[in-house]
C-alpha positions in Angstrom: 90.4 79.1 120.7 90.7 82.3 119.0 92.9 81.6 116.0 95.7 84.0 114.8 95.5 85.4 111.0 98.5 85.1 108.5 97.9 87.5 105.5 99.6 85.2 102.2 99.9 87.2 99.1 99.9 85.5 96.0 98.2 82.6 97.0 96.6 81.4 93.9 100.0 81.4 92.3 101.9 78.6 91.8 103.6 78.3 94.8 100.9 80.2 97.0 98.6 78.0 95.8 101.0 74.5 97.0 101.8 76.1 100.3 98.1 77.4 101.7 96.8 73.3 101.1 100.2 71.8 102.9 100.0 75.1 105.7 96.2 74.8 106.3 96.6 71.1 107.0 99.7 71.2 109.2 98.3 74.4 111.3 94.8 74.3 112.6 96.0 76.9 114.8 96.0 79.5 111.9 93.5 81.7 109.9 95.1 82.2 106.1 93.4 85.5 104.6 94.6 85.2 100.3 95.0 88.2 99.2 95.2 87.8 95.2 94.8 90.3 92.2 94.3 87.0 90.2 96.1 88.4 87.1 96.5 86.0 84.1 99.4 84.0 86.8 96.6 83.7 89.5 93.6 80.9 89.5 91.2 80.1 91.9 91.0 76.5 90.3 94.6 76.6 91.8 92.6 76.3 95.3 89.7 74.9 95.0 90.2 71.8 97.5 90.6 74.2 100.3 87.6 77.4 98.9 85.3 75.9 101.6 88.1 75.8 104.9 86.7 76.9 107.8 90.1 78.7 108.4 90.4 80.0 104.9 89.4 83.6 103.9 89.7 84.7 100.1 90.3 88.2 99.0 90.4 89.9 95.4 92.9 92.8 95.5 96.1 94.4 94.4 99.3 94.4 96.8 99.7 98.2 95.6 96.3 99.3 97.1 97.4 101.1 100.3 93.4 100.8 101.5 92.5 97.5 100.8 95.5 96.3 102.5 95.0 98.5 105.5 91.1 97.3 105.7 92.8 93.7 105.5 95.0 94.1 109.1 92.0 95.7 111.0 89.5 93.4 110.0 91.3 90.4 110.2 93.7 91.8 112.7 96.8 90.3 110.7 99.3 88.9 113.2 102.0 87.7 109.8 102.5 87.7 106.6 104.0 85.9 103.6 104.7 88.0 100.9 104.8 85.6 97.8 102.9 87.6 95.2 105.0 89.2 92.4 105.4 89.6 88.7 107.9 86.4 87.7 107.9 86.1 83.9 111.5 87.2 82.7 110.1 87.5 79.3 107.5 89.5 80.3 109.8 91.5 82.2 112.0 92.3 79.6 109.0 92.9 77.0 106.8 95.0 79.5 109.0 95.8 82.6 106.1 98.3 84.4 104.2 95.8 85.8 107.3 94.4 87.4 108.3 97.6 88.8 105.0 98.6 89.9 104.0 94.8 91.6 107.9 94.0 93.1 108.4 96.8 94.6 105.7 99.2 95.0 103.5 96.2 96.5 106.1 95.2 98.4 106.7 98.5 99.7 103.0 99.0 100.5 102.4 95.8 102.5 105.7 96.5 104.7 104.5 100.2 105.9 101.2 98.9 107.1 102.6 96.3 108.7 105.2 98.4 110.7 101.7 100.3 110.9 99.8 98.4 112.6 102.3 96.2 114.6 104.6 98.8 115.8 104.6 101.9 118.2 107.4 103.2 117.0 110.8 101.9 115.2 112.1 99.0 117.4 108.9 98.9 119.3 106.1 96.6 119.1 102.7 96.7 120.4 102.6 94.1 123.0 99.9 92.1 121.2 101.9 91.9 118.1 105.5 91.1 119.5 106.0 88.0 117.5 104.2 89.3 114.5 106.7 89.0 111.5 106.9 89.6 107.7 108.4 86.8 105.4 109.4 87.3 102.1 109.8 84.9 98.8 112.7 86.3 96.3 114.9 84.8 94.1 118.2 83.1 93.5 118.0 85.4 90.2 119.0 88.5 92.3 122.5 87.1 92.4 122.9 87.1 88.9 124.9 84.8 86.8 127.4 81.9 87.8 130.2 80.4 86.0 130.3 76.9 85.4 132.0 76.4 89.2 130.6 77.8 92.5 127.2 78.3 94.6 125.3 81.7 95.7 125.3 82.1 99.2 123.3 84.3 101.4 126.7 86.5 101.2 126.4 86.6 97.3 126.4 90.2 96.3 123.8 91.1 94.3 124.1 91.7 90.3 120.4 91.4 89.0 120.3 91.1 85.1 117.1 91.6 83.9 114.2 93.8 84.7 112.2 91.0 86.9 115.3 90.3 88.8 116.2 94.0 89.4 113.0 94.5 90.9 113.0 91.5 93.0 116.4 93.1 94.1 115.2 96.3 94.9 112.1 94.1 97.3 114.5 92.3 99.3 116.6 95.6 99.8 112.8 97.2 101.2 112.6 94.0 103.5 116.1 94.3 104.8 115.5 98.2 105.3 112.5 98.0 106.9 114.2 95.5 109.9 117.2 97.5 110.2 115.4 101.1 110.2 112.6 100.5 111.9 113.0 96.9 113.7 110.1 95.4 111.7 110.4 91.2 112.1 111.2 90.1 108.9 113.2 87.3 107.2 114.1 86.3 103.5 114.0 83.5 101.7 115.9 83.1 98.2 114.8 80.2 96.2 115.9 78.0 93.3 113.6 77.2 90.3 110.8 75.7 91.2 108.7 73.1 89.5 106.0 71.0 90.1 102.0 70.9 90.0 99.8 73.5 89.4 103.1 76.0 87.6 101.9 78.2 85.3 101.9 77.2 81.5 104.3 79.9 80.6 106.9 78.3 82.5 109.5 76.0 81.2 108.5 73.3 82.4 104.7 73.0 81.7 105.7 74.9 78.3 107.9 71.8 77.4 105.0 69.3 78.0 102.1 71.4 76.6 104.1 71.7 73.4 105.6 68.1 72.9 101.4 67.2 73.9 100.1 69.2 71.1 102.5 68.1 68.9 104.3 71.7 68.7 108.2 72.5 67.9 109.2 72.4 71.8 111.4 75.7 71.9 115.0 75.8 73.9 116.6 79.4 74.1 120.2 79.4 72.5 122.0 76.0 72.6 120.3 74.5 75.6 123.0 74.4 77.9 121.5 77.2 80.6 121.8 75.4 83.9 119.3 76.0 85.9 119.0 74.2 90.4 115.6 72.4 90.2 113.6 72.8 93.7 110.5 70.9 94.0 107.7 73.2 95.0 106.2 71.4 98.3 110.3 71.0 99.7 110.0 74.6 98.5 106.8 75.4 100.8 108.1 73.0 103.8 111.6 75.2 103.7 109.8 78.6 103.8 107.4 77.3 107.0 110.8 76.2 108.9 112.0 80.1 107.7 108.5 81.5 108.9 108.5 79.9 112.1 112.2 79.4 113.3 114.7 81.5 110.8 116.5 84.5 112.9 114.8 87.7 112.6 116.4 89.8 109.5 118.2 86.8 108.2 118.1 86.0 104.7 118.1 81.8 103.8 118.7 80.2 100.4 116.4 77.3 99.3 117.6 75.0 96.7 117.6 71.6 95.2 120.7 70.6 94.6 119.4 69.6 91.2 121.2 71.0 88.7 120.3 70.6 85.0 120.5 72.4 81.8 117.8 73.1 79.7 118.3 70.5 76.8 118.6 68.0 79.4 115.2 69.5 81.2 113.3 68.8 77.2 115.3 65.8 76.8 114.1 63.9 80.2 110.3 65.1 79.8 110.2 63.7 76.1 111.5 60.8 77.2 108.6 60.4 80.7 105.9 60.9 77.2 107.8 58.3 75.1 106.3 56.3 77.8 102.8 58.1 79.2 101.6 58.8 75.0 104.4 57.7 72.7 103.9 58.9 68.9 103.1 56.6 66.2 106.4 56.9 64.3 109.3 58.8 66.4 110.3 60.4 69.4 108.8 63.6 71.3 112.8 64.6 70.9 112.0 65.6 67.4 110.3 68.4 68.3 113.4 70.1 69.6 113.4 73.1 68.1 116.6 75.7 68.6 115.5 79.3 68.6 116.8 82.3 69.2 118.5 83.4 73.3 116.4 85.8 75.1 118.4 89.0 75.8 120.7 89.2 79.1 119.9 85.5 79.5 122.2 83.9 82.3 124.3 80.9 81.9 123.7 79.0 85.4 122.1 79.2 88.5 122.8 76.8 91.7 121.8 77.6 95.1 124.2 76.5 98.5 121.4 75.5 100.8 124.0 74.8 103.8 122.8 77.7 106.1 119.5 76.3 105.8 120.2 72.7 106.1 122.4 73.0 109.5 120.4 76.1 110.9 116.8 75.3 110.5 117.0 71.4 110.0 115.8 71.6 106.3 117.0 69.3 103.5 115.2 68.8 100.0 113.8 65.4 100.3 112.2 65.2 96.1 114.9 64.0 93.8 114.7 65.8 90.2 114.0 62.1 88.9 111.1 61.3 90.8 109.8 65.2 91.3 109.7 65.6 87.4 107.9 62.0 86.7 105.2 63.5 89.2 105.0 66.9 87.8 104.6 65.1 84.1 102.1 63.2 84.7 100.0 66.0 86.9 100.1 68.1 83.9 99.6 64.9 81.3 96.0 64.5 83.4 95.0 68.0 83.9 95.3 68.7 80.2 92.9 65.7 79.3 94.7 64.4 76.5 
């Protein structure tokens, strides 16, 4: 049976790389083309258990190149996508905000024309082959900006990005909305909570916490710690944006989150306490490497996703609790980093 091809961007990234395994194994109805620039975020080892699919095709290439992407939907004859690859490193965003600009939005940009390209005949029209062809894209809750210490975003939030990633994550999901409501492209939205879990990036807060305490590093915490933060598990994560992919209403937008909300300090002081256990120290606690240092600029106090239009329109509920999702993220990166 002649199997229909799904373009994923990004998929050697930390969530790409979770959701092609858990997609390729749920769909043998699918082809998955990765299209990856594998920048320092990306990694093939990411992958590996699925490099030799029969139904998995990987590409090297930049979301910005108008050509390659082009060459992509006629040879493969792209009938979706799922637009996950981006710049995500607030740091590095407010250190070196081109790459964000350039990656968010002018990727983003790119992959949306040739798909209304080569799907549609004109603006509201498809080509009767690709009819139920859509584009789904994976933003943010960090476009909404900054809560106070009561209330959710919704879907409805309006936006107030505060740093340069956010802003350009912003300005994709405003090119994804566009492109449905000027030209009648099918696409949806998904905005998600932070995510944690294996194979995250060692930049990241998370894996930064553990590769620190590990080494026996100061473990750093921005300001006083308290920045709360709604923790997602990545594979509820990947089986919310399949339910979005396949069922979610055409130019909708949907929030994914954990209902796990947790500040920083407590984020440092639960992982110290899951290597008390895995490698305790000779003489104290991993807690004694707190170290305080200084808050990034713009940095916002809270985050915390409502997930209700999900949960009663699509069926979807976050099924790993923080306690046990951490404990398994811990000890992935405990093992991986041979110590």
């Amino acid at each position: 049976m002649l199997k229909k091809t799904i373009l994923i961007t990004g998929g050697a990234g930390f969530i790409g790389s979770n959701f092609i395994p858990y997609f390729l194994k749920k769909y043998s109805k699918y082809r998955i083309v990765n299209l990856d620039k594998l920048t320092y975020a990306g990694n093939l080892n990411n992958i590996k258990e699925i490099k030799s699919h029969p139904n998995y095709v990987f590409v090297k290439g930049d979301i910005c190149d108008a050509k390659l992407i082009n060459k992509i939907f006629r040879k493969y004859d792209i009938q979706g996508v799922i637009h996950f690859a981006a710049e995500s490193h607030v740091d590095n965003s407010i250190s070196g905000p081109l790459p964000f600009i350039k990656t968010n939005i002018e990727g983003t940009f790119t992959l949306l024309e040739v798909a209304k390209t080569y799907w549609l005949e004109a603006s509201f029209k498809y080509k009767k082959k690709y009819k139920h062809c859509r584009f789904h894209h994976i933003s943010t809750d960090e476009v909404y900006g900054s809560l106070r210490r009561e209330g959710l975003f919704k879907e409805t939030t309006p936006y107030a990005p505060n740093s340069p990633y956010s802003a350009s994550k912003a300005s994709s999901d405003f090119l994804v909305r566009a492109y449905n409501h000027t030209y009648g492209l099918n696409v949806t939205t998904s905005n998600c909570s932070n995510n944690y879990g294996p194979k995250q990036h060692v930049e990241k807060l998370i894996p930064t916490i553990i590769r620190k305490a590990l080494n026996k590093e100061p473990i750093p915490v921005y300001g006083d710690g308290k920045n709360v933060r709604d923790w997602l598990y990545v594979l509820d994560h990947c089986k919310g944006i399949d339910l979005v992919f396949h069922k979610g209403k055409s130019g909708e937008t949907y929030n994914i989150g954990g209902r796990n909300e947790r500040n920083n300090l407590e984020i440092v002081s639960i992982i110290c306490k899951i290597l008390d256990r895995l490698k305790p120290l000779k003489d104290k606690s991993y807690k004694e490497l707190i170290s305080f240092v200084k808050d990034r600029p713009g940095h916002d106090r809270r985050y915390a996703i409502d997930a209700t239009k999900i949960e009663k329109e699509l069926g979807w509920k976050a099924q790993e609790m923080f306690d046990t999702g951490i404990i398994k993220t811990v000890e992935w990166f405990f093992n991986i980093l041979n110590v």
